[in-house]
N, C-alpha and C positions, 0 to 999 in steps of 0.2 A: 127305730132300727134296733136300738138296746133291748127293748121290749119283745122283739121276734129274736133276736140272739138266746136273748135268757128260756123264751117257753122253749124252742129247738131244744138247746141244751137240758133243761127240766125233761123234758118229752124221752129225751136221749137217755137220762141216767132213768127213766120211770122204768123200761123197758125191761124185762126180769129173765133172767138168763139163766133158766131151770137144769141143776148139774146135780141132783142132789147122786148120791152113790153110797149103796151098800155093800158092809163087809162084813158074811158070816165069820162069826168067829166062834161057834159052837152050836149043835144039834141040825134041827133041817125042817124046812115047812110041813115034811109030810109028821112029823111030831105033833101036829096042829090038827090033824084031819078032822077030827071028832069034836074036837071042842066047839061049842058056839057062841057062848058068855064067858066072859073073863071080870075080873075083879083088876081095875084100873089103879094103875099107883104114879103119882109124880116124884119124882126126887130131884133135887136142885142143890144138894151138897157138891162141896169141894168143884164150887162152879168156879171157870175162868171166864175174864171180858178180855177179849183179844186184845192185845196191846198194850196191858196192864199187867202188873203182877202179879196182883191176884184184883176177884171181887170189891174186895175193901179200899183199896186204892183206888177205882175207876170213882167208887161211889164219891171218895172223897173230894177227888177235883172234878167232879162234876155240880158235887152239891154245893163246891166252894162259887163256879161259876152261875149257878143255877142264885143263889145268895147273894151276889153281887148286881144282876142281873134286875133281884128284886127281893127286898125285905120279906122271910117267909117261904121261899122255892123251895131252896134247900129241904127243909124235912117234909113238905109235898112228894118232891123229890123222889127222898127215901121210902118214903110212905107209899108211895105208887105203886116204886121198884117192887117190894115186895109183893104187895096185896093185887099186882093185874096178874100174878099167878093163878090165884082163885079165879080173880072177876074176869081176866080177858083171856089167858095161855089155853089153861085147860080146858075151860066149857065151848073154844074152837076147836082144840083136838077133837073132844066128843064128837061133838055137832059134825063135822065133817067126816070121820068115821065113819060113825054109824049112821048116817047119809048116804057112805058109800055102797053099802051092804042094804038095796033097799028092801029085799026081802027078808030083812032082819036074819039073814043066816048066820051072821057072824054079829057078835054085841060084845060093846065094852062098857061098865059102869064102877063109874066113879066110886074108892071107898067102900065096895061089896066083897068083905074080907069070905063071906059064907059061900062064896063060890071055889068051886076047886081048884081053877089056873087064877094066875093074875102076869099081867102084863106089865112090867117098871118101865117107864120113859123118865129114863136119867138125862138130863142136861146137865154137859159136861163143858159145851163153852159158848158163849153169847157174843157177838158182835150187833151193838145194837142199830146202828147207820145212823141215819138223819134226815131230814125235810126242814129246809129252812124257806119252802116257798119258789125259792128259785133252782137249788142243787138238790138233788135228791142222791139218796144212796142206801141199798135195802141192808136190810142186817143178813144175819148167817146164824145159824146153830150148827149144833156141833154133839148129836143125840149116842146114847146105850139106848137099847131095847131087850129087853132079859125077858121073858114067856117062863113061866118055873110053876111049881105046885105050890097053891098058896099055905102050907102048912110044912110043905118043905122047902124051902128056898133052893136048897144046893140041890134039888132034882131041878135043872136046867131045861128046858125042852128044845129052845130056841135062845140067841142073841144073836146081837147083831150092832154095828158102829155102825150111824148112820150120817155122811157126811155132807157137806154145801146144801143147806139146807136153807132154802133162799127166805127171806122176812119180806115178801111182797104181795101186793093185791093178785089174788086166784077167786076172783069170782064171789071174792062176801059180800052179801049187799050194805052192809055196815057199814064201810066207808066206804066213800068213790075212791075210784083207781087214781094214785100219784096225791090223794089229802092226807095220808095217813102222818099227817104233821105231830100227832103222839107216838110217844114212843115206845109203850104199851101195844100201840096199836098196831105198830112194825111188828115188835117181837111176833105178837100175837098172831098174822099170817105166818109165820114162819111154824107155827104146831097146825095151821089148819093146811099146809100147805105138805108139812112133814105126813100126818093124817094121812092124806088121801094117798100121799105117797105108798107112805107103808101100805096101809090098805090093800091095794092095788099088788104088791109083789107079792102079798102073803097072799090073796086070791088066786094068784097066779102059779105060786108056789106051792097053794094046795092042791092045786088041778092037774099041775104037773110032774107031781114027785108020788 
């Protein structure tokens, strides 16, 4: 009886409650028309973890817990935190992007300063959740998106605050839906999920401006 309580309940929190919400706050998609590659930027400054001070604080009684838990977590831990930016965040952004655009009409690549736009996906705040097996709960981001001239920055084309941006299973086959028991692996939907998002309004906003 405990055992149907608990998957119900798991089943309940897995359940992803898609709110994500854009707020122009300068230029407009039809700025976009022309362009088809962009030079892709991450930025991860002056990030907050919701409920925390700042960064440095979440980090710290987490890795205290993470250390108590088991000789060694801790700088795994921190070690992770940083490095699934590379290994898990961005190469979902990509991949689902430019996935989305399957006739390659629209491309974004990583680190290709020699192109003329570049697009900044600033993470401004991370809510990471949790999967302990039984409870589940997704994370959230909390995105900037700035579109500008990659050799002029303050020629702006586009921005935009992108908000509830849910950290949950959309279709990766990477993990099954409700395992993502890392915590890499939450964030990590939460840019493939952002991804498709934007994708999708900037298509929409080119078509129709």
């Amino acid at each position: 009886m405990k055992f149907a309580i608990f998957f119900i309940l798991f089943i309940f929190l897995s359940v992803g409650h898609f709110a994500q919400e854009i707020n122009i706050v300068s230029g407009s998609f039809k700025n976009l028309k022309d362009i088809s590659e962009y030079n892709l930027v991450f930025d991860y400054s002056d990030l907050a973890v919701k409920d925390f001070e700042n960064e440095e604080a979440y980090l710290q009684k987490t890795m205290l817990e993470k250390e108590q838990a088991k000789s060694g977590n801790a700088r795994v831990f921190r070690e992770e935190w940083f490095s699934d930016r590379a290994y898990r965040y961005e190469p979902r952004y990509i991949k689902a992007f430019n996935e989305y655009f399957k006739n390659e009409e629209i491309k974004v690549i990583k680190n290709q300063s020699d192109l003329p736009y570049s697009i900044k996906i600033h993470t401004t705040e991370i809510y990471p959740g949790y999967n302990n097996g039984f409870i589940r709960k997704s994370g959230n981001l909390e995105i900037t998106i700035s579109i500008y001239e990659t050799e002029n920055t303050e020629n702006i084309l586009f921005s935009a605050n992108i908000t509830d941006v849910e950290c949950t299973y959309s279709g990766d086959k990477s993990t099954l839906e409700g395992f993502d028991f890392h915590q890499g692996e939450r964030i990590a939907y939460g840019y493939w999920n952002l991804a498709k998002f934007f994708a999708k309004k900037m298509r929409r906003g080119i078509k129709y401006n």
